[in-house]
LOZANU-392678 format. One record per residue (C-alpha): x, y, z; residue number from 1. Coordinates in Angstrom, 1 decimal, m for minus. Layout:
[rec [X, Y, Z], NUM];
...
This chain:
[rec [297.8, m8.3, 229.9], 1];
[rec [296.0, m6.0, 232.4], 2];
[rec [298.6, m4.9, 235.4], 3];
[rec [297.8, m3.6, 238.8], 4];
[rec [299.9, m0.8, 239.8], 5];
[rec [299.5, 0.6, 243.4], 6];
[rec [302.9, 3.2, 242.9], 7];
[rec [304.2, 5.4, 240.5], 8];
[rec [305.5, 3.1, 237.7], 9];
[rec [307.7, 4.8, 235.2], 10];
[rec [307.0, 2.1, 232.6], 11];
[rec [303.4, 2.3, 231.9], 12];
[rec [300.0, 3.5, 233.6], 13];
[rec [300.2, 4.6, 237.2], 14];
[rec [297.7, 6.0, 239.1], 15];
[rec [298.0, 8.5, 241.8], 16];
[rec [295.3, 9.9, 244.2], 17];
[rec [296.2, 13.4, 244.8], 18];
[rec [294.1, 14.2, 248.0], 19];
[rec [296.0, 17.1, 249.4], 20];
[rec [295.4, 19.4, 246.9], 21];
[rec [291.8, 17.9, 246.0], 22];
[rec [289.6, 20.3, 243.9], 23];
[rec [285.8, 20.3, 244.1], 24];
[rec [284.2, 18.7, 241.5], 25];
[rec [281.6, 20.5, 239.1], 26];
[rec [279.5, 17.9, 237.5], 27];
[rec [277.3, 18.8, 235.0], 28];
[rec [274.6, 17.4, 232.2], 29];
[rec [274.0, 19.9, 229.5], 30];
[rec [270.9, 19.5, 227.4], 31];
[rec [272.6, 18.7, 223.8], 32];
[rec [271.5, 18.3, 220.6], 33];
[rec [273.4, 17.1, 217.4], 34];
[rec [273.4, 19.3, 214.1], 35];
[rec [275.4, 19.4, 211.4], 36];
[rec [277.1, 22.8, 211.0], 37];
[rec [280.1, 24.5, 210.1], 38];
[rec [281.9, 26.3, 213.3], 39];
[rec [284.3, 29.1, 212.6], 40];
[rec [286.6, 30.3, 215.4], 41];
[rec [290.2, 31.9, 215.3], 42];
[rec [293.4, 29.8, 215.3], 43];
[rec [296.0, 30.7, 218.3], 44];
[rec [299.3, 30.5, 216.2], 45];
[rec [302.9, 30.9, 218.6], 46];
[rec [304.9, 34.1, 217.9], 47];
[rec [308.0, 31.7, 219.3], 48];
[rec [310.1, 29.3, 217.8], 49];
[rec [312.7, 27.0, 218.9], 50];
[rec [314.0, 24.0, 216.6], 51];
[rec [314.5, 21.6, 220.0], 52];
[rec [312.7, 21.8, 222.8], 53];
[rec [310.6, 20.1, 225.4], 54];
[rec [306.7, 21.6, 226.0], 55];
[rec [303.4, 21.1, 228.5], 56];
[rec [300.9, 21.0, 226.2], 57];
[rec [297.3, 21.6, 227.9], 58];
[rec [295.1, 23.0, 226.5], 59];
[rec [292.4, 23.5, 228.8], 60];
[rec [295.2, 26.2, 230.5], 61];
[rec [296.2, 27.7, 227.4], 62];
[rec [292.2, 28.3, 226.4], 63];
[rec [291.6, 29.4, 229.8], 64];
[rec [295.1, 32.2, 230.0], 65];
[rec [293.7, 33.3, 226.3], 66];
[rec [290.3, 33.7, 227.6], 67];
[rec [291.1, 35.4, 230.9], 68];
[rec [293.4, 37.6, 229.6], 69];
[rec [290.9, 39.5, 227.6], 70];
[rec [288.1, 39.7, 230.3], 71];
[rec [286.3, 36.7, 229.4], 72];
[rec [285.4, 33.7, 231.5], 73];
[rec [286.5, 30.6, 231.9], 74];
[rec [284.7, 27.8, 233.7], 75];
[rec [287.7, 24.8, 234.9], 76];
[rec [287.3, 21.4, 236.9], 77];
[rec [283.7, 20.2, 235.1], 78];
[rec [283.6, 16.5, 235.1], 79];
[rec [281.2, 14.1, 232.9], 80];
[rec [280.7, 10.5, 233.1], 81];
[rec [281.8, 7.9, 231.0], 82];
[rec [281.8, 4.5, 230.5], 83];
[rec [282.7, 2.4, 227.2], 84];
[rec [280.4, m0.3, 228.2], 85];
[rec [277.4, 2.3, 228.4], 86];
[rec [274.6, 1.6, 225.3], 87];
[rec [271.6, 3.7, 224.4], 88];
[rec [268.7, 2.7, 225.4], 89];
[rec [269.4, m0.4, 226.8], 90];
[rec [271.3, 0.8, 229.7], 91];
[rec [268.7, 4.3, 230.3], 92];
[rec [266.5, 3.4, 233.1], 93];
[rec [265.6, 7.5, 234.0], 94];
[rec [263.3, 6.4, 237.1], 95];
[rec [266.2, 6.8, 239.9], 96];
[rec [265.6, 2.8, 241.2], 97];
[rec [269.1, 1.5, 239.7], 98];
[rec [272.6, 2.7, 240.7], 99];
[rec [273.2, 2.6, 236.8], 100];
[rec [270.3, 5.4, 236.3], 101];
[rec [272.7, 8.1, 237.6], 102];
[rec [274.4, 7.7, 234.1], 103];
[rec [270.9, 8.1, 232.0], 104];
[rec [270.3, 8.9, 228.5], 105];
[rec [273.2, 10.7, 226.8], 106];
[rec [274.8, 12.2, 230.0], 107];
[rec [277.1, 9.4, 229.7], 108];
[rec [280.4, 9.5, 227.4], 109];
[rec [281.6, 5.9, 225.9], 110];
[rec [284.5, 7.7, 225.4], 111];
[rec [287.1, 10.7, 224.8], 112];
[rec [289.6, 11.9, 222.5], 113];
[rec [291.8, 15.1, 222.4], 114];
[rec [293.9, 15.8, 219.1], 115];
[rec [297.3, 18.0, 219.6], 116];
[rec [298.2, 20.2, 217.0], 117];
[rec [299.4, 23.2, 218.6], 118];
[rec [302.6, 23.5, 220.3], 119];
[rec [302.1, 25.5, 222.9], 120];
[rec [303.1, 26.2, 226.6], 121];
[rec [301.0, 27.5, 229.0], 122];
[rec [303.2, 27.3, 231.3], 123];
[rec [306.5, 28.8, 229.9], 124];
[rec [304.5, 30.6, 227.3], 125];
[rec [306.2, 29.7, 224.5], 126];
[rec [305.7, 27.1, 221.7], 127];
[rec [306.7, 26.8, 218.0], 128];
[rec [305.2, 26.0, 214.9], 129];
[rec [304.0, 22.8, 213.8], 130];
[rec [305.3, 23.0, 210.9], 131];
[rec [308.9, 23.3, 211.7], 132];
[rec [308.8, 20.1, 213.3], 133];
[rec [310.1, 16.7, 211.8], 134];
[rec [310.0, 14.3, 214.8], 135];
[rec [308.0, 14.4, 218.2], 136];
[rec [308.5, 12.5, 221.2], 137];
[rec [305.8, 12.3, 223.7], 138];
[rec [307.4, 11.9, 227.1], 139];
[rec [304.7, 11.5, 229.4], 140];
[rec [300.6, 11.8, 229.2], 141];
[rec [298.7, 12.8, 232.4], 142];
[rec [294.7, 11.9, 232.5], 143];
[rec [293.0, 13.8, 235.5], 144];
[rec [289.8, 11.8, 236.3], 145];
[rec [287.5, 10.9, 239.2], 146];
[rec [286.3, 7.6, 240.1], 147];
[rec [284.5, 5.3, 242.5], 148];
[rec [283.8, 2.4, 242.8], 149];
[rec [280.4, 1.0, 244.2], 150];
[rec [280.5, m2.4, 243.0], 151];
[rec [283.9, m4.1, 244.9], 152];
[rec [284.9, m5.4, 241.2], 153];
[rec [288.0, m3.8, 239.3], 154];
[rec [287.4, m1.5, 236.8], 155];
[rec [289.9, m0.9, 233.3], 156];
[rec [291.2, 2.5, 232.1], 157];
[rec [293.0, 1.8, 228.6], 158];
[rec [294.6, 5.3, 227.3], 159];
[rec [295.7, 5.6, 223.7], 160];
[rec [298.5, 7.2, 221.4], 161];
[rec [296.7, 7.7, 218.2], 162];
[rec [298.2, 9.0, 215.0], 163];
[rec [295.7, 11.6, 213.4], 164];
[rec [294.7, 12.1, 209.3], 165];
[rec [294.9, 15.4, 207.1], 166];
[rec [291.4, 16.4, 208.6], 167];
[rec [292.8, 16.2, 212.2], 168];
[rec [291.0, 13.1, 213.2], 169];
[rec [292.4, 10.4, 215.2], 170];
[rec [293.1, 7.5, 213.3], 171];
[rec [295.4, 4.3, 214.1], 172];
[rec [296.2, 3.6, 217.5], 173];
[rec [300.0, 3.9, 218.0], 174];
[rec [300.6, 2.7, 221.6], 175];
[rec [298.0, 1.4, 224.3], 176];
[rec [298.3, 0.3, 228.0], 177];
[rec [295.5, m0.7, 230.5], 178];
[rec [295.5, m0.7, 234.1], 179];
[rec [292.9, m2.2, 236.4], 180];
[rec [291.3, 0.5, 239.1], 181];
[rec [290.7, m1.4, 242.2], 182];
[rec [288.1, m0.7, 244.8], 183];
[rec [290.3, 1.5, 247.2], 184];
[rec [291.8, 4.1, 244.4], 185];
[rec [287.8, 6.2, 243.9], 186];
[rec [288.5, 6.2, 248.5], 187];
[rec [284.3, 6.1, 247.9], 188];
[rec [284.3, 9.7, 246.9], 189];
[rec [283.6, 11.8, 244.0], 190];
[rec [284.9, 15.4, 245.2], 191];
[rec [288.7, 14.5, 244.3], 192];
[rec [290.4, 14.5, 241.1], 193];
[rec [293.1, 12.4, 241.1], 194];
[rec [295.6, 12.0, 238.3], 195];
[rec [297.0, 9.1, 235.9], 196];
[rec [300.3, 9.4, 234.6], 197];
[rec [302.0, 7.0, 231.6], 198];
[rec [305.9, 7.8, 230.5], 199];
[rec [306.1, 6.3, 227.1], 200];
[rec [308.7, 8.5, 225.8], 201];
[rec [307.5, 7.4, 222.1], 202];
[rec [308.7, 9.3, 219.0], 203];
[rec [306.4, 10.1, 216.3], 204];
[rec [306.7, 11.8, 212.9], 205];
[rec [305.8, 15.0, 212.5], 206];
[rec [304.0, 17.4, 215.3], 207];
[rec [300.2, 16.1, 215.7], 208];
[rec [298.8, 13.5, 217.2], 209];
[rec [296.2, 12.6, 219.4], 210];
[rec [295.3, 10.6, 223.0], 211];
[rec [292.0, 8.3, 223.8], 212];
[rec [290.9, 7.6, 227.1], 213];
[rec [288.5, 4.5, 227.5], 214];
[rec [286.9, 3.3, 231.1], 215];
[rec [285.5, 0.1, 231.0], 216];
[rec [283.2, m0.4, 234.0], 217];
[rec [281.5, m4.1, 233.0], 218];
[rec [278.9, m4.1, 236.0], 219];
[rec [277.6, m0.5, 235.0], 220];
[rec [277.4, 0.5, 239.4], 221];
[rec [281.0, 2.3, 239.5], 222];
[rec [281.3, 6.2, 237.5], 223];
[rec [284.4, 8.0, 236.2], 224];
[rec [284.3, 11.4, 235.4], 225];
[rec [286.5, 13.0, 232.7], 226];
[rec [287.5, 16.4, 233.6], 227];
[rec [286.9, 19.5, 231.2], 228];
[rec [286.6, 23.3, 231.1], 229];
[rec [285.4, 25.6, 228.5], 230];
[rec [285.6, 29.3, 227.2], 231];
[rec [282.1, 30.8, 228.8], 232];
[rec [279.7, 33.1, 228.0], 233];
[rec [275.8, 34.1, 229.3], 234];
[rec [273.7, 34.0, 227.0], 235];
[rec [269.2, 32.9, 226.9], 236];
[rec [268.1, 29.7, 225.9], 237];
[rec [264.6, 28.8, 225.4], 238];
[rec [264.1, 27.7, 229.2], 239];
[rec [266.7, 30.3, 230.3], 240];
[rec [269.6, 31.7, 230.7], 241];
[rec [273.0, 29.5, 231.1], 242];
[rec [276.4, 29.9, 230.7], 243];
[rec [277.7, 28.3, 227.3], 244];
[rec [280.9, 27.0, 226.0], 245];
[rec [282.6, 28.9, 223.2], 246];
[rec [285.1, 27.3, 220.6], 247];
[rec [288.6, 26.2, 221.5], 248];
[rec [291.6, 28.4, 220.3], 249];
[rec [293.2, 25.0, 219.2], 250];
[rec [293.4, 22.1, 216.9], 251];
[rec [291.4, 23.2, 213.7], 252];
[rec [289.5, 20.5, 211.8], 253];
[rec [289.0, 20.4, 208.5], 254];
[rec [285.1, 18.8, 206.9], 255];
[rec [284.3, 16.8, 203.8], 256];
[rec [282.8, 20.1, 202.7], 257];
[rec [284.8, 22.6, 200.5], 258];
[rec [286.6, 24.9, 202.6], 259];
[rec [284.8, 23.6, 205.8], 260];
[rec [286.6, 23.5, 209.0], 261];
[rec [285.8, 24.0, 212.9], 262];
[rec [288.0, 24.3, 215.7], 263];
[rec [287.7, 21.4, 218.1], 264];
[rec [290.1, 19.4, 220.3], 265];
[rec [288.1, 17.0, 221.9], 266];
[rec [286.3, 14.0, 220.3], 267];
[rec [283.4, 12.4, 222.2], 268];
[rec [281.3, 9.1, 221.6], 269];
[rec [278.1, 9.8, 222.6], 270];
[rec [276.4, 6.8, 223.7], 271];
[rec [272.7, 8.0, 222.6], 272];
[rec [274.2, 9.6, 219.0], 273];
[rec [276.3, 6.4, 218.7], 274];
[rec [274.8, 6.1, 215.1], 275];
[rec [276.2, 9.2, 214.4], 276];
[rec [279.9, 8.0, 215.2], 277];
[rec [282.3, 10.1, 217.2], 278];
[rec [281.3, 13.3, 217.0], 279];
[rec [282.3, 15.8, 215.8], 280];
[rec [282.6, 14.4, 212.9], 281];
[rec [283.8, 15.1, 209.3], 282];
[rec [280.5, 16.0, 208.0], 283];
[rec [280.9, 19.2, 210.7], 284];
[rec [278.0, 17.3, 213.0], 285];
[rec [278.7, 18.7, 216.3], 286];
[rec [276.7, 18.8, 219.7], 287];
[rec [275.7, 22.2, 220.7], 288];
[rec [272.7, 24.1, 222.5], 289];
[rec [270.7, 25.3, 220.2], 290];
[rec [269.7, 28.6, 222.6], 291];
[rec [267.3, 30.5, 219.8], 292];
[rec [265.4, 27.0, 218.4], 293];
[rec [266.0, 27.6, 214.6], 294];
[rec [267.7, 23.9, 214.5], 295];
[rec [271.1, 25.4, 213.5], 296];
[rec [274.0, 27.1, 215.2], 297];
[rec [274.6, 30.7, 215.1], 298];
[rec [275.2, 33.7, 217.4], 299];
[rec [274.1, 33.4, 220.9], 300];
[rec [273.9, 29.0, 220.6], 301];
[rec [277.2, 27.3, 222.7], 302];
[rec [279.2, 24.7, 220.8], 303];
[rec [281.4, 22.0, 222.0], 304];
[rec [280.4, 21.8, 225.5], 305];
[rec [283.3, 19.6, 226.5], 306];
[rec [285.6, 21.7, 224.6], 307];
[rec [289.1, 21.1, 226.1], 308];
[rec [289.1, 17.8, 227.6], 309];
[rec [292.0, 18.1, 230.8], 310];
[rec [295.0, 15.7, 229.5], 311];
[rec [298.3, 17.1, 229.3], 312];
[rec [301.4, 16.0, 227.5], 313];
[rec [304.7, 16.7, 228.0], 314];
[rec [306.6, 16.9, 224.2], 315];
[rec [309.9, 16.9, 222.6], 316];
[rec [310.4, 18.8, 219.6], 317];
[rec [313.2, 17.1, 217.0], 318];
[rec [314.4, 15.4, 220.0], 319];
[rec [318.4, 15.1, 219.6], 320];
[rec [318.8, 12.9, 223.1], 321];
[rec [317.4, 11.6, 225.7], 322];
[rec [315.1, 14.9, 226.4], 323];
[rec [318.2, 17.0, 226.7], 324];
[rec [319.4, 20.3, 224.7], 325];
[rec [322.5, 21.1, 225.1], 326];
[rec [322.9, 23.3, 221.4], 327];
[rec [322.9, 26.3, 223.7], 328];
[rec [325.3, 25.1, 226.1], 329];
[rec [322.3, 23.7, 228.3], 330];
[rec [322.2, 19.9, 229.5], 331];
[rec [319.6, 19.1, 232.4], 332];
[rec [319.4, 15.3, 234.0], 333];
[rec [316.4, 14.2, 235.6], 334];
[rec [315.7, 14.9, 239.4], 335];
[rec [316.8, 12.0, 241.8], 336];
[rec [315.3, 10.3, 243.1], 337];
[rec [311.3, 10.8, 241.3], 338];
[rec [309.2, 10.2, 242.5], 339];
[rec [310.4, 11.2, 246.0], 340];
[rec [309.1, 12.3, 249.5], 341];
[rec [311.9, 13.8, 251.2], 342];
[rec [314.3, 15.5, 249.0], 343];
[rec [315.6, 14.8, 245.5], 344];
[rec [318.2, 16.4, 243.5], 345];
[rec [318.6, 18.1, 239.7], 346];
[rec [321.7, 18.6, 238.2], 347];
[rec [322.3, 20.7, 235.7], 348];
[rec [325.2, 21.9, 233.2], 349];
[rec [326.6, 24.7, 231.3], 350];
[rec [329.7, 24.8, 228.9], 351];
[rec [329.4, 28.9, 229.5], 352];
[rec [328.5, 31.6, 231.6], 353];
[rec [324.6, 32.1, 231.1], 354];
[rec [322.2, 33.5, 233.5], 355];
[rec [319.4, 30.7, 234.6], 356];
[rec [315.6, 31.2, 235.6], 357];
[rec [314.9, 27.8, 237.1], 358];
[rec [310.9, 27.4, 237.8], 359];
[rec [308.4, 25.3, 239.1], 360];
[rec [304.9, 24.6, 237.8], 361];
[rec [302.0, 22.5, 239.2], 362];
[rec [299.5, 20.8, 236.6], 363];
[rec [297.2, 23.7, 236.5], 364];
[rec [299.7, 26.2, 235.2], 365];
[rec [300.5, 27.6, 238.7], 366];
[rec [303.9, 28.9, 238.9], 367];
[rec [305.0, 27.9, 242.4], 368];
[rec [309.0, 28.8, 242.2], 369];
[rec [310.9, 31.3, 240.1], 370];
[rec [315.0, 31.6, 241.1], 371];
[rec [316.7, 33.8, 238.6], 372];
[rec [320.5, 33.8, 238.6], 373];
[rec [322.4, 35.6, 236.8], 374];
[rec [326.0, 35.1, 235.4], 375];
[rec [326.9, 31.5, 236.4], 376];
[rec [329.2, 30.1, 235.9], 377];
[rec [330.2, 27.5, 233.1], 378];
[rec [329.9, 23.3, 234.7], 379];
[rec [327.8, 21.2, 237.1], 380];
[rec [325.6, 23.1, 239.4], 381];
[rec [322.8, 21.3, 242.0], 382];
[rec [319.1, 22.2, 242.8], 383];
[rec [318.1, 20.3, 245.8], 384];
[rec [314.5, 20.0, 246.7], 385];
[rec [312.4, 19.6, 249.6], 386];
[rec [308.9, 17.8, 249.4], 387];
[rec [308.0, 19.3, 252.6], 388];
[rec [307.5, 22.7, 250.4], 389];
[rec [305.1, 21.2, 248.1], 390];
[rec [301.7, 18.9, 248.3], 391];
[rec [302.0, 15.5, 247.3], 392];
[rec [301.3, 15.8, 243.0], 393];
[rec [302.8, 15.6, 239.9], 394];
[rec [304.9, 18.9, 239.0], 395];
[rec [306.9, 20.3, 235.9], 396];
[rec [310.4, 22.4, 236.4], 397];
[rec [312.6, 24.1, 234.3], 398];
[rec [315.1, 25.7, 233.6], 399];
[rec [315.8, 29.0, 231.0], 400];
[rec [319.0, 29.5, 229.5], 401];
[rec [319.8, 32.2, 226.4], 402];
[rec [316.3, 30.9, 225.6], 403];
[rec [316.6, 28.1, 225.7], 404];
[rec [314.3, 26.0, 228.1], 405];
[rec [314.5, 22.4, 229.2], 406];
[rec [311.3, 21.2, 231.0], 407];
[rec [310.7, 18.2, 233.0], 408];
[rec [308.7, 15.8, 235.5], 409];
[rec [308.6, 15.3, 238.9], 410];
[rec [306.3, 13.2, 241.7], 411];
[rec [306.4, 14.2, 245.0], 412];
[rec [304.2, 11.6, 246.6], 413];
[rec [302.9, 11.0, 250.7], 414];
């Protein structure tokens, strides 16, 4: 059963416009061709370790911190359209006379996928390896995306928890909700991203997984952009020079071939290559500009243009409670009230004296608060907040103790 939500809802998707700290939108439509090739890139591996813990995973931050770090560029807040509903050729119409032929030929996704298979923190910088971990939970997935709507008729977003095979591929589908987008959420504009949120605190086995977002638009008028970034470089194609996407520094995936792999975390259904399934796919068929013309990729072409797909999830490692750790003497409660718009509270306990960093991070890895206190004292201490601080938005905090850190959610809405 679809549901309507028009608040922060806890219990499934809820959808939140986040116009005060709107970000211009970078829409673009990239020439691509599919060709079957093996990409090599190099595997970020975590130097840290912790056998319980809770994590931001998003990887379009940690490509872009890796990237940045050593000079390189890093192109953030790109957005490309997609619709389930979308077929090849029957919806192209290419002469401008139809709402629908803003989508045209393959510059419109059916739909996306990210795998997770790294767990690592951007925004604490920390992480541990996927191997050491026998049970996940996945507290809470945040979608950015854009929308409008020109047609007056509801729209559907379904997002997906999807378990993922050997190869890295997304396989069954776990856990899905829906949510209808009514006319007034897209506010008739495209120049805001805006950000859906779904706590399903569901544990899995093991440390991978993956998450689908489908948009389901039935009259083909409305558009919703997905929003991406990508490792850049400059480099000449045959019509001139652009800036190209480089490989992601996460989720490898493995081909059919011997010893074939690639490192990808975003799966896309192209609606024009739908023959081709989603791609890449386990035959190493990819989507990349072919810059030099020789019809396979090599140095100086761009792969994986829509190479870290912006959804973020918020993980517990071998969670032993209800998204607590308290094995170094740490226990952290959930602010009250969330979401809020005046002030909210966060209390916190320790069974020894420990010096605290308590911090506060926004959705693109900003760190907007860090209080370090050192020596406190052993029992219950209190954080109180003040929305008038912050922008309305969704925000992470937490709180570092004989390294140990706790990480949670907060809403601070209008």
């Amino acid at each position: 059963m679809k549901k309507v939500y028009q608040i922060i809802a806890l219990a499934g998707l809820s959808f939140m416009t986040i116009g005060a700290t709107a970000q211009t939108l970078s829409v673009s439509h990239p020439n691509n061709k599919v060709q079957h090739s093996v990409l090599k890139g190099s595997f970020h591996t975590s130097k840290k370790a912790m056998a319980s813990g809770t994590y931001i995973l998003n990887y379009d931050s940690a490509d872009a911190s890796i990237f940045e770090s050593t000079g390189g560029t890093y192109v953030n807040n790109q957005g490309e359209v997609m619709n389930t509903k979308y077929a090849y050729p029957a919806d192209t119409t290419g002469n401008g006379s139809k709402p629908s032929s803003f989508f045209q030929n393959n510059n419109c996704i059916n739909f996306v996928t990210v795998a997770f298979d790294s767990i690592w923190d951007p925004y604490q910088v920390a992480g541990v390896s996927s191997t050491t971990v026998t049970n996940l939970q996945v507290d809470t997935l945040v979608i950015p995306i854009v929308q409008t709507n020109h047609s007056g008729h509801m729209d559907t977003l379904e997002v997906q928890l999807n378990s993922v095979d050997a190869n890295g591929y997304a396989t069954a589908t776990k856990l899905a909700d829906t949510m209808w987008i009514g006319t007034t959420l897209g506010a008739g504009s495209d120049a805001f991203i805006a950000n859906v949120e779904w706590g399903l605190n569901r544990v899995i086995t093991g440390a991978k997984f993956a998450v689908t977002v489908k948009y389901y638009d039935y009259t083909k008028l409305d558009t919703c952009w997905f929003i991406y970034g990508f490792p850049s470089f400059t480099g000449p194609c045959p019509t001139g020079s652009f800036s190209l996407a480089d490989t992601s520094a996460y989720s490898i995936v493995k081909t059919t071939a011997a010893g074939g792999e690639f490192w990808a975390n975003s799966f896309l259904l192209y609606n024009e290559y739908a023959s081709y399934g989603t791609l890449p796919d386990k035959t190493g068929a990819n989507i990349f500009y072919d810059c030099n013309g020789d019809g396979k990729p090599d140095a100086g072409d761009g792969f994986a243009y829509e190479e870290d797909i912006n959804v973020i999830a918020m993980v517990t490692t071998n969670p032993n409670g209800i998204n607590e750790v308290s094995a170094n003497g740490l226990a952290v409660a959930q602010n009250a009230p969330n979401p809020f718009n005046k002030n909210s509270q966060i209390n916190y306990n320790l069974t020894k004296s420990s010096d605290v960093v308590f911090s506060i991070y926004d959705l693109a890895g900003r760190k907007l608060v860090e209080n370090a206190m050192s020596n406190v004292a052993p029992g219950q201490h209190v954080v109180n907040l003040n929305a008038n601080e912050f922008t309305p938005g969704v925000y992470f905090y937490s709180f570092k103790v004989n390294g140990n850190v706790v990480t949670k959610r907060m809403v601070i809405t209008e």
